[in-house]
C-alpha positions in Angstrom: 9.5 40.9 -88.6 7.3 41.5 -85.8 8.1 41.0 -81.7 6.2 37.5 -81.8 7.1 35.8 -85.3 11.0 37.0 -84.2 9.7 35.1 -80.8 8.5 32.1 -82.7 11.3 31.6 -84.9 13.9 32.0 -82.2 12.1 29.0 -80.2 12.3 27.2 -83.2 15.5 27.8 -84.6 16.2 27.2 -80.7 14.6 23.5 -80.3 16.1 22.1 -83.3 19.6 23.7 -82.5 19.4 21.4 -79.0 17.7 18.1 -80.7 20.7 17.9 -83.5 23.1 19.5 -81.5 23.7 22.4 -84.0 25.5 25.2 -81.2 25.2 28.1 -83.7 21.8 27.7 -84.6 20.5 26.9 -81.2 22.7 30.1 -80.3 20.7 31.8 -83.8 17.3 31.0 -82.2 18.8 32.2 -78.7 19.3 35.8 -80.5 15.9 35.8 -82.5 14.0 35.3 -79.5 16.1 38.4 -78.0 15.1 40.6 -80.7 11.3 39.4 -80.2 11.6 40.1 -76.9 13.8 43.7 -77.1 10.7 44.8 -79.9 8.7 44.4 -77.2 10.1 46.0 -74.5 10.3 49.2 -77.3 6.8 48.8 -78.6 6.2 49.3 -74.4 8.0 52.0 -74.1 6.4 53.7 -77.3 2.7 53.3 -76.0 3.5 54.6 -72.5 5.4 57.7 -74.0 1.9 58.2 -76.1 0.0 58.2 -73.4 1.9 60.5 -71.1 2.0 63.0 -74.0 -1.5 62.8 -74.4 -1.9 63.2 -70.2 -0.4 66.3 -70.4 -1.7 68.0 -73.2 -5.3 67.4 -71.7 -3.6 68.8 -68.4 -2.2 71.7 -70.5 -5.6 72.3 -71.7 -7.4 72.2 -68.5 -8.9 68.7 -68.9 -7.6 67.2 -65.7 -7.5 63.4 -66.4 -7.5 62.4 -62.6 -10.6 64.4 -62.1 -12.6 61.9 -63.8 
């Protein structure tokens, strides 16, 4: 699943583990909302290694990006 329906079903899962006092599936949502949030923190991480490879491959090919 994707970071915000991981996000969205860990709130959930979350809210109705505190209103009928179920632990483990308030602890559940706790670790779906994790994963939501971890997905994005990778999906981050992807995007800014993109873009530096594509910095300095115009660099390498004389295409100064600050020169702009």
């Amino acid at each position: 699943m994707g970071e915000w329906t991981d996000k969205a079903k860990g709130k959930v899962k979350e809210t109705v583990g505190v209103a009928t006092g179920d632990r483990s599936l308030e602890a559940e949502g706790k670790a779906d909302t994790l994963k939501g949030k971890v997905k994005g923190v990778v999906e981050d991480v992807k995007h800014a290694i993109k873009d530096k490879k594509e910095e300095r491959e115009e660099v390498r090919r004389g295409d100064d990006p600050y020169q702009r």
